[in-house]
C-alpha positions in Angstrom: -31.1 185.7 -4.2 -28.1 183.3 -3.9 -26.2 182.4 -0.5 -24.1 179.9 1.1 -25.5 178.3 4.0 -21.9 176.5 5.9 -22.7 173.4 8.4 -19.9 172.0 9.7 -17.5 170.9 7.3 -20.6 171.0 4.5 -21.7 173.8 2.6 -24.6 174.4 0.3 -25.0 177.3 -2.6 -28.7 178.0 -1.8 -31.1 180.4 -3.8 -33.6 181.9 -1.8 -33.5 184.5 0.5 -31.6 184.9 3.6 -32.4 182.5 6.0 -33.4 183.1 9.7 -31.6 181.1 12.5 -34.4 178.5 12.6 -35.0 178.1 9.4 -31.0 177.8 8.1 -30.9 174.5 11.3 -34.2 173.6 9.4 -32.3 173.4 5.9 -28.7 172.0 7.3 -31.0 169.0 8.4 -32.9 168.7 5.7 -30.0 168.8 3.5 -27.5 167.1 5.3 -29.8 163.3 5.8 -30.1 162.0 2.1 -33.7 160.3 2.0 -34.6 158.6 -1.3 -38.2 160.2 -1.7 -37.8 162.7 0.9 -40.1 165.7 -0.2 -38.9 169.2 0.9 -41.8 170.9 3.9 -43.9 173.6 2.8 -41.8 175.6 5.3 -38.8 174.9 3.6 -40.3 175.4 -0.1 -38.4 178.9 -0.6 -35.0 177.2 -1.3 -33.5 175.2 -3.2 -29.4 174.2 -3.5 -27.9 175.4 -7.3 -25.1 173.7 -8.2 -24.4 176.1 -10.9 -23.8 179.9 -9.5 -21.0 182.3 -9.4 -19.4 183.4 -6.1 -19.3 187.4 -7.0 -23.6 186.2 -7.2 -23.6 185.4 -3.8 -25.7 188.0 -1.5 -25.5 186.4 1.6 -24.0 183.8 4.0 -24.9 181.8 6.9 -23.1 179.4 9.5 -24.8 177.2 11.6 -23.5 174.7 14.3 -22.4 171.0 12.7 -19.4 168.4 13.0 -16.6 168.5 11.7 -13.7 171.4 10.5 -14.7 173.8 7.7 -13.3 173.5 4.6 -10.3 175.9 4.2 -11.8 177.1 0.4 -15.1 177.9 2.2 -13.5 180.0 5.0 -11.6 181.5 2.0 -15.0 182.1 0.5 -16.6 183.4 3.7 -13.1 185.9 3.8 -13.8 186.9 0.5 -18.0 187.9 1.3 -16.7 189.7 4.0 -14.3 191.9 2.0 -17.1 192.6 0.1 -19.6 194.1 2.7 -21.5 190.9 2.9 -22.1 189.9 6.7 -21.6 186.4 7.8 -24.5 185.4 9.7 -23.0 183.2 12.6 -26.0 181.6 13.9 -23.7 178.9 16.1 -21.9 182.4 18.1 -25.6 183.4 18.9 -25.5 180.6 21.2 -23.0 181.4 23.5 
């Protein structure tokens, strides 16, 4: 499976299944700090970010709380996995 996982104004094409709430705020972290010889977790192992993947490949989508506008071609994208049935997983709404 291939997703996008949004954080703030970052964004990640992921393959892997669709992340939980705890485990997308796992991934944004993980991601988002840049540590030279950082090793992913066990509990993180499922995932991995493709640089290389079609959007009409994309099977799900995910938004968790980070800094920071979103890009306007990732809401475009997120409009555009809507259109298509896809649900946006809004993991920063849950919280209010």
């Amino acid at each position: 499976m291939v997703g996008i996982l949004v954080h703030g104004d970052n964004h990640f094409i992921v393959r892997g299944p669709l992340p939980d709430h705890a485990q997308a705020r796992a991934l944004a972290r993980h991601w988002s700090v840049i540590e030279i010889g950082q090793t992913t977790p066990p509990s993180l192992a499922r995932w991995r970010i493709s640089s290389q993947e079609f959007r009409e490949n994309l099977e799900w989508a995910v938004i968790v709380p980070g800094e920071g506008e979103r890009n306007p071609e990732v809401s475009q994208l997120l409009g555009e996995l809507s259109a298509r049935g896809i649900a946006i997983h809004d993991y920063g709404a849950e919280l209010t």
